[in-house]
Each structure stands twice: as C-alpha cells, then as structure tokens.
C-alpha positions as CSV (number, residue, x, y, z in Angstrom):
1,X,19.4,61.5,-30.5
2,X,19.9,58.2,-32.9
3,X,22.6,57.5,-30.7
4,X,20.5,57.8,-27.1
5,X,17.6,55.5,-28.8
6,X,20.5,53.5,-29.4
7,X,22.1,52.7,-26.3
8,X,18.6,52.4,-24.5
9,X,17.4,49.6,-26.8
10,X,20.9,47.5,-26.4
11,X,20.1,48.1,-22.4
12,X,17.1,46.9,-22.7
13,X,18.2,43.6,-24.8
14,X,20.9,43.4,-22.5
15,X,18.9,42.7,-19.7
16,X,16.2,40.9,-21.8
17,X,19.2,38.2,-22.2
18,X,20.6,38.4,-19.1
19,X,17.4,37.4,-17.0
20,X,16.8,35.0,-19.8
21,X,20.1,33.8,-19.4
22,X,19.3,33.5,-15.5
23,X,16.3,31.6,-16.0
24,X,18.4,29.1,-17.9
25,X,21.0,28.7,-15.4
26,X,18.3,27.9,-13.0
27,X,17.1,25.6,-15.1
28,X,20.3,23.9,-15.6
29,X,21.3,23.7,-12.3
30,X,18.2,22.2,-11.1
31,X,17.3,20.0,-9.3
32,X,20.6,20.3,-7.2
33,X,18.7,19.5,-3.9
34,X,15.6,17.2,-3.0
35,X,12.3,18.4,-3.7
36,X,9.0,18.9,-1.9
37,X,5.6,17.4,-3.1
38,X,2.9,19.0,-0.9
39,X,0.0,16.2,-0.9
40,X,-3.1,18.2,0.6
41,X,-4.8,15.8,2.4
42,X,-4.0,12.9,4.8
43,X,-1.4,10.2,4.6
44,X,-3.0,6.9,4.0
45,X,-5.6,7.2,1.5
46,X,-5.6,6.8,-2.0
47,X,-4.3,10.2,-3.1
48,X,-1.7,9.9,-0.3
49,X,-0.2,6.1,-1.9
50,X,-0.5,7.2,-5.9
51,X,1.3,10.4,-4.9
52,X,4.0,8.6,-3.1
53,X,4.8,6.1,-5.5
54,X,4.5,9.2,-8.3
55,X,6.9,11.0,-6.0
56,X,9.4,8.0,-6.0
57,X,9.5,7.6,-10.0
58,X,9.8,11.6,-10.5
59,X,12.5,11.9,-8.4
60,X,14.2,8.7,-9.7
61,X,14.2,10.4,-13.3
62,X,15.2,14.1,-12.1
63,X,18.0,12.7,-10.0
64,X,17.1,14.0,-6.9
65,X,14.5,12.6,-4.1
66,X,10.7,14.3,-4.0
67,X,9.4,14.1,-0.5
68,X,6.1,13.8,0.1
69,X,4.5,16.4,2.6
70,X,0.8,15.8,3.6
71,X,-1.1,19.5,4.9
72,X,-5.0,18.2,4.8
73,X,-7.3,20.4,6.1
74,X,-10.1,22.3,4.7
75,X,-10.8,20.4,1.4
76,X,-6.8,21.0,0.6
77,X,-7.0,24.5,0.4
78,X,-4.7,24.5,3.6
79,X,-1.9,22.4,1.9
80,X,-2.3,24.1,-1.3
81,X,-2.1,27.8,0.4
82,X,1.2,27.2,1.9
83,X,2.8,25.4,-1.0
84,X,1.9,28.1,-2.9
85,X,3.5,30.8,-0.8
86,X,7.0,29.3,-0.9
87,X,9.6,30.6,-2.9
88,X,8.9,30.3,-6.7
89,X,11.9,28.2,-7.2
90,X,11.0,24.5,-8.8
91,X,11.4,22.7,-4.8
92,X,7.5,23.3,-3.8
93,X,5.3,20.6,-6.0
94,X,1.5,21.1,-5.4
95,X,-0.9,18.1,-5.7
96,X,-3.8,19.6,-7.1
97,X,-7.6,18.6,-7.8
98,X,-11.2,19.5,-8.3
99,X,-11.7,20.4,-4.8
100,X,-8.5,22.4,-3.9
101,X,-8.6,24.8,-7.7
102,X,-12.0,24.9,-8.4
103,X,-15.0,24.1,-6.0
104,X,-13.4,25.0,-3.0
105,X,-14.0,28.5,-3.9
106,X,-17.2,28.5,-3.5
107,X,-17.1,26.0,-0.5
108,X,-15.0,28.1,1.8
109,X,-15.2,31.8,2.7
110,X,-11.6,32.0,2.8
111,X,-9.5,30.4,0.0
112,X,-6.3,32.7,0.3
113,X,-5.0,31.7,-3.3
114,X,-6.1,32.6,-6.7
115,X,-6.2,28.7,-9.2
116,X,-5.2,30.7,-12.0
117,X,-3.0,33.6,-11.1
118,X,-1.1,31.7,-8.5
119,X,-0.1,28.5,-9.9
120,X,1.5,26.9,-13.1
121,X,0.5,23.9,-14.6
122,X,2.8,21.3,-14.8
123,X,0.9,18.3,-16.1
124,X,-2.2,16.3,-14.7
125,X,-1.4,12.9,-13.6
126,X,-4.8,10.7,-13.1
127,X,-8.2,10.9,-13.3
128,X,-11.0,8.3,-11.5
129,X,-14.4,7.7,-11.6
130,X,-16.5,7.2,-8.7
131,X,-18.8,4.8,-8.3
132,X,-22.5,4.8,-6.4
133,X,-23.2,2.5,-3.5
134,X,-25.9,1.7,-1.4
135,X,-26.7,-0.2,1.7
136,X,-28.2,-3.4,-0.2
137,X,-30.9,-3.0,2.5
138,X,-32.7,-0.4,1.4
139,X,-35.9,-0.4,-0.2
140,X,-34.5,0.8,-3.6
141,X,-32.1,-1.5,-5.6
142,X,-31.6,0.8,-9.0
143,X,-30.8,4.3,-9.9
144,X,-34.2,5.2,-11.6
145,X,-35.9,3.7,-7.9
146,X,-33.3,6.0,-6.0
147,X,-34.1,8.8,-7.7
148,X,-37.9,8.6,-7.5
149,X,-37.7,7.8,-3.7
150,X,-35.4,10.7,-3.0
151,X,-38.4,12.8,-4.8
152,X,-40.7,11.4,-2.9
153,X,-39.0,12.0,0.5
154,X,-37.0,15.3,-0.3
155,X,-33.5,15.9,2.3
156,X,-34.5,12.5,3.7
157,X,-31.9,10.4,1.7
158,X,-28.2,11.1,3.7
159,X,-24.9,10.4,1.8
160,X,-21.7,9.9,3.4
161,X,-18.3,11.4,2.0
162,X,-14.6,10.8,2.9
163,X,-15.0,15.1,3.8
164,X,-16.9,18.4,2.3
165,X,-15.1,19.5,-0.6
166,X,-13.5,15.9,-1.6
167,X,-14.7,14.2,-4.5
168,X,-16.8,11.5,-3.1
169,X,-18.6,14.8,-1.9
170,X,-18.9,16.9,-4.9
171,X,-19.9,13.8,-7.3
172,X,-22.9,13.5,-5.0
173,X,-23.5,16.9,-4.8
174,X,-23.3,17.2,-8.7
175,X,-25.7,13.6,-9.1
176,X,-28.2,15.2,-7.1
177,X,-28.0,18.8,-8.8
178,X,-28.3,16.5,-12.3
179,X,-31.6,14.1,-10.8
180,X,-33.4,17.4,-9.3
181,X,-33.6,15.5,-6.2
182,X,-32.4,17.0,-2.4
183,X,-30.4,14.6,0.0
184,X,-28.2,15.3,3.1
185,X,-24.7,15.1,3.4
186,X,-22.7,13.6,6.1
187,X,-18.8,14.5,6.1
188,X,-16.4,12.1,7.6
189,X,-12.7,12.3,8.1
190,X,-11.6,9.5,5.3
191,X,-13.9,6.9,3.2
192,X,-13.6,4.0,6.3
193,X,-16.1,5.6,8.8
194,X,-18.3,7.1,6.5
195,X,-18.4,3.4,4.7
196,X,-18.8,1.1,7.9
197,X,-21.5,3.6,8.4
198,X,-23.3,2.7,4.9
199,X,-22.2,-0.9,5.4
200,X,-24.3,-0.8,9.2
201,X,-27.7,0.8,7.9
202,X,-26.7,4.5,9.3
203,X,-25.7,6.1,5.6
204,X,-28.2,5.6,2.6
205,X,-25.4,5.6,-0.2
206,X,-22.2,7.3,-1.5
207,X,-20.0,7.8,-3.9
208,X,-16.5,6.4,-4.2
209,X,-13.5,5.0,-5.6
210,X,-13.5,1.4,-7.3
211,X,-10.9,0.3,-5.1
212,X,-12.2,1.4,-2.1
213,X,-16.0,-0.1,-2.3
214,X,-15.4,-2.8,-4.9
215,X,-14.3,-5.5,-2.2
216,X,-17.6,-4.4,-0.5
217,X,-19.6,-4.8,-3.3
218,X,-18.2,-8.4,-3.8
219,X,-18.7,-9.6,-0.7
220,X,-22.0,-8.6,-0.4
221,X,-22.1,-5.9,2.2
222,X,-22.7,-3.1,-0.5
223,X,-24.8,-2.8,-3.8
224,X,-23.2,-0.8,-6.9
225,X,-25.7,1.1,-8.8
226,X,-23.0,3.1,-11.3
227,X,-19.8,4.2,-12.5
228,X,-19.6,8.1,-12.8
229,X,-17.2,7.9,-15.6
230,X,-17.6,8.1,-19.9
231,X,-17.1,4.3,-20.3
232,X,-18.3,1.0,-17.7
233,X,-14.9,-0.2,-15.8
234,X,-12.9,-3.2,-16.7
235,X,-13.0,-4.3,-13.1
236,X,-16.6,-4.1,-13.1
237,X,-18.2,-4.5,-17.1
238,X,-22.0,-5.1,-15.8
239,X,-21.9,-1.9,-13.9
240,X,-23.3,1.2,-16.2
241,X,-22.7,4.4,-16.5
242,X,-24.7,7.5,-15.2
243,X,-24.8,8.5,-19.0
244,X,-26.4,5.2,-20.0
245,X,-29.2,5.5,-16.8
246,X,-30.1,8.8,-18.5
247,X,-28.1,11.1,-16.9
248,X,-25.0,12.4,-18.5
249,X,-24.5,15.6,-16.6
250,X,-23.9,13.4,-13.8
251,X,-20.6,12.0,-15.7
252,X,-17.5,12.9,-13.6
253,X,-13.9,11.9,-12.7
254,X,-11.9,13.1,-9.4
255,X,-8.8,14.2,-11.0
256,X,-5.2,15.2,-9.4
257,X,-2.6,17.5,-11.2
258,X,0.5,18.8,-10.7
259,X,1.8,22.6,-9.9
260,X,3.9,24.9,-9.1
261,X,4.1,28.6,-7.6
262,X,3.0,30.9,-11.0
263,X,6.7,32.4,-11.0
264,X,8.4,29.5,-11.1
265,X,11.1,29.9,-14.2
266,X,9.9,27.9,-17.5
267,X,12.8,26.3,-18.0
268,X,12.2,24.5,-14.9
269,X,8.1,24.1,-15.4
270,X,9.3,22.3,-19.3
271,X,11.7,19.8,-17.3
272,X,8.9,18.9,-14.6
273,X,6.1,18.8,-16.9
274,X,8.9,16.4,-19.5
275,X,9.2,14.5,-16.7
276,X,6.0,13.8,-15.8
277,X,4.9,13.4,-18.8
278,X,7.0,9.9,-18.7
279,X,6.5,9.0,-15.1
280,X,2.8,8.7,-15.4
281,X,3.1,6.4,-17.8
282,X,5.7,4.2,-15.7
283,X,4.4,0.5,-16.1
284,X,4.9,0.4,-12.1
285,X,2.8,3.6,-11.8
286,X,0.0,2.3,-14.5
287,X,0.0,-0.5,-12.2
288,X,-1.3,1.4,-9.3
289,X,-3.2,3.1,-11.1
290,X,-5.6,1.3,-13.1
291,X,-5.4,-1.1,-9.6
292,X,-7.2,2.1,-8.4
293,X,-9.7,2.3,-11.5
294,X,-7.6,5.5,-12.7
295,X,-6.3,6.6,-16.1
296,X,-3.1,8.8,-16.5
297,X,-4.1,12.5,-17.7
298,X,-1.9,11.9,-21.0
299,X,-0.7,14.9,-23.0
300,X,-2.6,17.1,-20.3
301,X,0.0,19.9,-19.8
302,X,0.6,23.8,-19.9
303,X,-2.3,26.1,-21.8
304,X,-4.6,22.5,-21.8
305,X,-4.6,22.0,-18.5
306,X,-4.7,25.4,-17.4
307,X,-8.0,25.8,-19.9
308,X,-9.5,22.1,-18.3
309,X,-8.7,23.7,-14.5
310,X,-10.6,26.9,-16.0
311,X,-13.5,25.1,-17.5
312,X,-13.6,22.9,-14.0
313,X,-13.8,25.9,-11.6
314,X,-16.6,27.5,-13.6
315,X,-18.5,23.5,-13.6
316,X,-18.1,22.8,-9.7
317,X,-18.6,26.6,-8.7
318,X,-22.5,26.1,-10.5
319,X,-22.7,22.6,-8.6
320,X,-21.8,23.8,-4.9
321,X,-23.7,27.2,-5.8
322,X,-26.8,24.7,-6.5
323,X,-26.4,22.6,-3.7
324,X,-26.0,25.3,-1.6
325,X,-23.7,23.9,0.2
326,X,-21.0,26.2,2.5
327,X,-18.3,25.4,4.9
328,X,-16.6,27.5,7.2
C-alpha cells in the first residue's frame, strides 16, 4: 500500500514540475513575436498618444514591437471584452482604467467580463487629475458660488464629457455626488465638441485634463475653478484643490493600468510587469507625461494593484449608483 501512496505522490510532483517547467519555457521563449496592446478608446486623444509612445518604449525593452490596437466603444468595455477573450498567452495587453474595471459595471447592463476574475495585473502606468472649467461667462466665478447656484436651480447646471463612462464624466458625476448638488450631463464623442461647446455658451462647465483645457484657460476663453488631484499642479500653482475648497471626497485621478488575460503564465506577467516597471519611468515617457499633468503609478504592481482596482470598483460603483446614471 506504502508503495501505491508512493508512486501517486511522485506522479503528482511529476506533473507539478512539468507544467511548472512549461510555464517557464513559455516564459523564456517569449516574446518571440510582436505583441498586441488593446487601447479601448479612440486613436487621437490622450490615452491613445501616452499609450503609443508606452507601447514604443515596452517593446523597445522586450525586443519585440507592441502594436497598438484602438476598440472604443461603450466606456471601453468593448475593447476590454475582446482583449480579454484572446488566448491567455502574454500577446493580448489590455489598457485598463476606472471606467473600463470598475464603474462601468454599474454603467452598462452588459459588461461581459468579470475586473477581477478575468484579468491580471501587470502594473499601473499613470494617473491624472482633472481639472474644473467653466464658461468665464457665467454668473458664477468660484467653486463655493457654483455650488450654491446649482442648489438653487437643481438639474439646471449641464456638464459636458469627452463620453459616459470616461473620466471627465465620472469626476463630475462624483463632484456632484460630494456637493449634494444635481446637474445634467451631456456626453460627447471626445473632449473637442464637448469643449467648443463650453467655450460658445452651450455647456455650463466640465471636467478635464490639464493639457487639454489649460491652453483655454490661458487665453481667456475658459475659467479654472480646481484641480481634482491631492496636491495644486506645477503647471498651474494658483489653482487649488477640491480638498482645500472643502471638499475632499471630491479628490480624484483618471488612471490607466496595464493587464493581461487572468491565465496568462506568471513567468510572463513578472517579465511585463519588470518591464514596465522601467518603461514608465523612461525620461522620454515622464516627458509626455507630466506634459499631460500625469504621474507614473510607481511600484503599483501585482496584489497592490489588484487591491487599488478592488477598492476603485467598490468607490465608482457608489458614485454612478448615486448619480443614477445608466447607459445602455
């Protein structure tokens, strides 16, 4: 009977070595071809140029080329559910954020793809604060007046957003969940209409990326009310913070990570996630970055990021649950 326990428990570390041992052949063979970096959302926008030039680095250090493929649609839950159904193999990158593993849950009836048991973190790459703008024309010029006008005149205030489920909506969504004040959001397909909109009289306000409204700001055409983020910008020191107007549980920062299909082998997840962990940091990429009022997500890898991703689906899931928003 010894002998029958025996032979089981050397089959059984048998094959315990040799998948191991497979895992690790995967791992040293790869990458032996180029690689795919599914970008969610359209080509052309901020997301879409950091990713690219993010792409270019990563696959200059792993020796092979990283394409970028844009899928938008439906708050990046499109892109996201097809990179996510390709083979588990290292060759499908996923550009997640916010939107596209935590709120869009409880934006969209039909998110086909489960943020935790579907993906792998590999390592977050930036995080950006957003800052509030209005049409200098209007008859409120700080935060405290906004706030007690939109009280005054509930769901009469409109905000415009780049598109529902993106952070310039959510960060408004979440501002007016924090002020107890109701306003009415108008979606747009990218930043520019919903902006010469704001800039023309036809939006009230929004919120958005420094290096998208700042230009506006210093020529006049908009007025910046606050930065979103934990500390005031270096491109704009006189601007303050929601925190500092009284209202922390407005602070917030769009974010963008990287993943990878949940049964990818961890040999290969450690090489992507060693490598990123330098390529964010790439003076070049820091450039862009901080050009864009972004920080790299340093040391924000494996178990942390996959607890941050947790701790953000429960936060936006009580903001679009508030706001009541829904989308088809």
């Amino acid at each position: 009977m010894n002998t029958f326990f025996k032979a089981i428990a050397a089959c059984g570390c048998a094959l315990f070595l040799s998948a191991g041992g497979h895992a690790a052949d995967e791992a040293q063979g790869w990458p032996s071809r180029p690689l795919t970096f599914v970008v969610p959302f359209s080509p052309g926008g901020i997301t879409d140029n950091t990713s690219r030039l993010l792409a270019l680095k990563l696959g200059e250090k792993l020796g092979q080329q990283v394409v970028v493929d844009n899928r938008p649609g439906a708050g990046g839950s499109i892109g996201v559910e097809y990179a996510v159904r390709q083979p588990a193999d290292g060759y499908t990158l996923i550009y997640g954020t916010q939107g596209t593993h935590a709120a869009n849950l409880a934006l969209y009836k039909n998110v086909r793809y489960d943020p935790v048991k579907d993906f792998t973190a590999v390592h977050g790459m930036s995080e950006s604060p957003l800052i509030l703008v209005i049409n200098p024309n209007k008859p409120f010029k700080t935060v405290p007046e906004l706030v007690a006008y939109a009280r005054q005149n509930p769901g009469k205030l409109n905000f415009g957003s780049a598109g529902a489920g993106t952070a310039t909506h959510l960060t408004a969504e979440l501002f007016q969940t924090t002020a107890g004040v109701k306003m009415t959001h108008v979606p747009y397909k990218g930043s520019s209409p919903a902006l010469t909109d704001l800039i023309s009289g036809n939006l009230d306000l929004a919120f958005d990326y420094a290096a998208v409204v700042l230009p506006f700001v210093q020529s006049g055409k908009l007025k910046a009310l606050a930065v979103t983020g934990k500390s005031r910008l270096s491109s704009a020191p006189d601007l303050p913070t929601v925190a500092e107007l009284g209202y922390p549980g407005a602070e917030s920062s769009a974010w963008g990570a990287m993943f990878v299909s949940s049964k990818t082998p961890a040999p290969i997840v450690k090489r992507l996630a060693d490598a990123m962990a330098e390529v964010i940091v790439n003076p070049e990429l820091l450039a862009a970055t901080e050009k864009f009022g972004s920080v790299p997500m340093r040391g924000m890898r494996g178990e942390k990021l996959d607890a941050f991703v947790k701790s953000e689906m429960t936060r936006w899931r009580e903001v679009v649950q508030s706001s009541g928003a829904r989308l088809e």
